[in-house]
C-alpha positions in Angstrom: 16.5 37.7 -34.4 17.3 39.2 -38.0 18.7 36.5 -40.3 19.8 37.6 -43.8 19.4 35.4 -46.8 20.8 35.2 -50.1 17.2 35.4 -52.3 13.6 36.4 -51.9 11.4 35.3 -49.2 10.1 32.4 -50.0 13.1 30.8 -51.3 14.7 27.6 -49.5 17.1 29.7 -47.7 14.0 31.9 -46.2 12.9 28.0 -45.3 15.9 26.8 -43.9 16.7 30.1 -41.9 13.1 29.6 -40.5 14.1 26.3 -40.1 17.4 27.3 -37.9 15.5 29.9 -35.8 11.7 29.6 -35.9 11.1 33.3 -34.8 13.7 34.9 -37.0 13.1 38.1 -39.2 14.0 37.1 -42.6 16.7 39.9 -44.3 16.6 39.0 -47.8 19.8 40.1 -50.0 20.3 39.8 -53.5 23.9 38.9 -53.0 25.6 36.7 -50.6 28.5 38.7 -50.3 26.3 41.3 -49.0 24.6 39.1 -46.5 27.8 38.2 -45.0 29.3 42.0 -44.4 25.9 42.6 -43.1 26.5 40.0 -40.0 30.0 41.3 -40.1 28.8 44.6 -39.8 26.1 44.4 -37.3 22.9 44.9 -39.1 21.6 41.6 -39.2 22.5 38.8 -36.2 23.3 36.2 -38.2 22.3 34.3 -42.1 21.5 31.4 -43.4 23.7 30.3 -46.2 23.6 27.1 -48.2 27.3 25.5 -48.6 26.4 21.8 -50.1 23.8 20.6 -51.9 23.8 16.3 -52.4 23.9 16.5 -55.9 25.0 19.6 -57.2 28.0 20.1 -54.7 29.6 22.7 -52.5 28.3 26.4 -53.0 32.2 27.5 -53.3 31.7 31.3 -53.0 30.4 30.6 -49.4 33.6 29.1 -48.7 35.7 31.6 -49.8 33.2 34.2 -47.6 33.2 32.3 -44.8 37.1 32.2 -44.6 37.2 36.2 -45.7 34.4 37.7 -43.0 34.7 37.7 -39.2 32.2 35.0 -39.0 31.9 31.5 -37.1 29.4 28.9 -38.2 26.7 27.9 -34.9 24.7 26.0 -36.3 24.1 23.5 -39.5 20.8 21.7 -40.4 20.0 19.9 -44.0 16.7 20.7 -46.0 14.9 18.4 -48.6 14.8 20.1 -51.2 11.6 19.7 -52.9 11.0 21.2 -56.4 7.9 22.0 -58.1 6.2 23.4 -61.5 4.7 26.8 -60.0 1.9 29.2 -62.4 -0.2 31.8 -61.0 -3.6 31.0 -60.5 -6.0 29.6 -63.4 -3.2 29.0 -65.5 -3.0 25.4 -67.0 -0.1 23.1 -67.7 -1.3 23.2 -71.6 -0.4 27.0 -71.7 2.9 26.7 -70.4 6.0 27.2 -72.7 8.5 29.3 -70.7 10.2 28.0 -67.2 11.7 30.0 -65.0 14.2 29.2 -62.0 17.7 29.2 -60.6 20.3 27.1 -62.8 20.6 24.4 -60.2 16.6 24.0 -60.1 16.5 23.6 -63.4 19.2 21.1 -63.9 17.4 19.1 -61.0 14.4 19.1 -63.0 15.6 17.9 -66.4 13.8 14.5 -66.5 10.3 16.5 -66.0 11.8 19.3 -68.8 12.2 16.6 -71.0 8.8 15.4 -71.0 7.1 18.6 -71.6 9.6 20.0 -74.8 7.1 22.7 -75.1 8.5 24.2 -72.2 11.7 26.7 -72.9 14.1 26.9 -69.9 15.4 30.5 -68.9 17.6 30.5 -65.5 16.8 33.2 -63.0 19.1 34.6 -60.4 16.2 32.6 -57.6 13.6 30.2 -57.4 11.7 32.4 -55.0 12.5 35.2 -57.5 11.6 33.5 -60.7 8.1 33.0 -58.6 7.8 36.9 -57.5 8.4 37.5 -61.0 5.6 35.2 -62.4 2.9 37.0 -60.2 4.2 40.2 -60.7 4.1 39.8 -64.5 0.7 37.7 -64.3 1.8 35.9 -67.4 -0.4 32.9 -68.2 2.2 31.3 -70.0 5.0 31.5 -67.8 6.3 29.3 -64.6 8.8 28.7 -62.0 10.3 25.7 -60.5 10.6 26.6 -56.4 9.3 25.6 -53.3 6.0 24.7 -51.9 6.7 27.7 -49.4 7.5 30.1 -52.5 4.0 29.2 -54.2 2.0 30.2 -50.6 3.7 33.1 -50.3 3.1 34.9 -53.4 -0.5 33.2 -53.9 0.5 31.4 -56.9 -0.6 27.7 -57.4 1.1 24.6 -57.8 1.0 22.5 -61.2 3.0 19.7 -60.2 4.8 18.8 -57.2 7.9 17.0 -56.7 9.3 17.3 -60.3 12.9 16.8 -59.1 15.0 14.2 -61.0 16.0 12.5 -57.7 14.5 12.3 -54.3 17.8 12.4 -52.5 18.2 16.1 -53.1 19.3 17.6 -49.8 21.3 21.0 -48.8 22.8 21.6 -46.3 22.5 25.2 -44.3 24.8 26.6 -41.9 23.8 29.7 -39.3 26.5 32.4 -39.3 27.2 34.4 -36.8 30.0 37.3 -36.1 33.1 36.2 -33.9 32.5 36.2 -30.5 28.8 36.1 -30.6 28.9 32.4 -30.3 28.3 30.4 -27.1 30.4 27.1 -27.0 28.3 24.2 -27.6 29.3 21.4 -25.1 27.3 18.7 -27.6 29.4 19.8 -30.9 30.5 16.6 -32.5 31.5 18.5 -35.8 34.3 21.3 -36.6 34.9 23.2 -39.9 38.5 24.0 -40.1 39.8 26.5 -43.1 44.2 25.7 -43.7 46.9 26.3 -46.3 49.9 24.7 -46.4 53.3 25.4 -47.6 54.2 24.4 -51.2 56.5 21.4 -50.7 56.2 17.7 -51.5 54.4 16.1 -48.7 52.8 19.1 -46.7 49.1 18.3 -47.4 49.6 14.4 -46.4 51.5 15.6 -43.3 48.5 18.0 -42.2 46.0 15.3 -43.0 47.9 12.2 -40.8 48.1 14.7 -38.0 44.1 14.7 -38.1 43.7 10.6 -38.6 46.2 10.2 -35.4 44.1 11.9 -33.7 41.2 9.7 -34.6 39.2 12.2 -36.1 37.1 11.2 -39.0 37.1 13.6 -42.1 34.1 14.2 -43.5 34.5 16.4 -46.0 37.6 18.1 -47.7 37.6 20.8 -50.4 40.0 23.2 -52.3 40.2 26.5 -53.2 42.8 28.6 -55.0 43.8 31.4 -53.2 43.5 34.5 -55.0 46.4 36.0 -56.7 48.6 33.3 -55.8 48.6 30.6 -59.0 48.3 27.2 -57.7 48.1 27.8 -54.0 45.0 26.4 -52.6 43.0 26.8 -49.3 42.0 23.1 -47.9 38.2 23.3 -45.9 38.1 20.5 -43.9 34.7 18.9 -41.7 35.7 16.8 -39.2 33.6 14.7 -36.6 35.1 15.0 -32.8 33.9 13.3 -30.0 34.7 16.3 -27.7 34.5 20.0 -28.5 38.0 19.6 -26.6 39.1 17.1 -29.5 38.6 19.5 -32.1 41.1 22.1 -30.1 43.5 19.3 -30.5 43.0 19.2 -33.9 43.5 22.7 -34.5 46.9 22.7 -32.6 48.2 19.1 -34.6 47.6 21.3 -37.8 49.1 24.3 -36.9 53.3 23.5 -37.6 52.1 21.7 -40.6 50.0 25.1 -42.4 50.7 28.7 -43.0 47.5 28.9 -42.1 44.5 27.3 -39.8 41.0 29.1 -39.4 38.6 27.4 -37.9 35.2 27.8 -38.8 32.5 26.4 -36.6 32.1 23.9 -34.0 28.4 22.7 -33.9 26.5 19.9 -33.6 26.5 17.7 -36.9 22.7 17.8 -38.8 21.1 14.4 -38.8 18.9 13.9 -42.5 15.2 14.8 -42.0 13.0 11.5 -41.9 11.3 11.2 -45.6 7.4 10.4 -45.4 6.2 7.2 -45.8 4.9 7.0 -49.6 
């Protein structure tokens, strides 16, 4: 199965697709936008795209792809995400004084910056990239802040491990798939919903009781503007159901209330990964 992935292998994406399906054929793209036309298009059968990270917050681009492609979510799992302080091999901490990594690494890590001022931060467009780069360039000097996975698979060697700020730091992935492709899942206890509503007083709270009559319990709402339309928003929505049948029910208690309902995924709901005893 060919899973695309925003990033180089490597990367928690590569880990969390692996993750997803454990005999998948990693795809990597530089873009996510391209990752998602190629499971539109047929070239790959599905990605693996981050869309919330605990501490850093929704990956809001993803949204507005997800809502944009011919897609359905299948699947959702969460990752720890572990950073750590990655050189190539026979390098020292004492030599470092350039760091390397993805903006949201590197604000994750800003405790352990802090304690080594030597060390100038430079954000990367990957933390699996920023890694590539490092052994590519064989600079002594240089790291990256990525994954445990990143360090094996380039053969570069790990300084210091878990250098995150806070231990709580999980994302969560979703599996996309094209429309149609997807079998029902008669344990889904979660549903993604995509909705706009019309610009009157009231119209959000209307769409929103229609859910809590139902008794289904919101998870998770965001907003996003729609484009070209000044303060118009789309509402994403994850909702827990208790049937797969519930959340068809909560699709048709939205519709008189929204211009627009999309749903995006009905799946089973991704339970946090057990942390290891210290």
């Amino acid at each position: 199965m060919k899973i695309a992935i925003q990033g180089e292998p490597g990367s928690f994406s590569h880990e969390a697709a692996m993750k997803l399906v454990a005999d998948a054929v990693i795809v990597p793209f530089s873009l996510s936008a391209d990752a998602f036309a190629a499971v539109a298009n047929g070239s790959v059968d599905a990605a693996a795209i981050p869309i919330e990270n605990s501490l850093a917050g929704s990956v809001s681009e993803h949204f507005d792809l997800l809502l944009t492609h011919n897609v359905v979510v299948e699947r959702e799992t969460l990752l720890r995400i572990r950073h750590n302080l990655i050189a190539i091999s026979g390098a020292s901490t004492s030599e470092i004084d350039r760091v390397f990594s993805h903006p949201v690494a590197l604000a994750q890590c800003r405790r352990f910056l802090a304690a080594h001022p030597r060390m100038e931060s430079y954000a990367f467009y990957d933390t699996a990239g920023s890694v590539k780069q490092l052994v590519e360039l064989r600079d002594r000097h240089a790291a990256a802040i990525a994954s445990e996975a990143a360090a094996h698979y380039y053969g570069a060697q790990i300084l210091h491990a878990g250098i995150e700020d806070n231990a709580e730091n999980f994302t969560r992935f979703f599996l996309v798939r094209r429309t149609g492709e997807v079998a029902p899942d008669p344990k889904a206890n979660k549903i993604s919903l995509a909705f706009s509503v019309e610009n009157r007083p009231g119209s959000l709270v209307s769409a929103l009781l229609e859910l809590s009559t139902l008794g289904t319990n919101l998870t998770k709402i965001e907003s996003r503007p729609v484009q070209g339309k000044p303060w118009e928003y789309i509402f994403y929505v994850d909702c827990q159901i208790h049937t797969p049948e519930e959340g068809t029910r909560a699709l048709n208690a939205l519709r008189p209330h929204c211009s627009m309902v999309k749903e995006l995924g009905r799946y089973l709901e991704a339970m946090k990964p057990q942390q290891p005893a210290a």
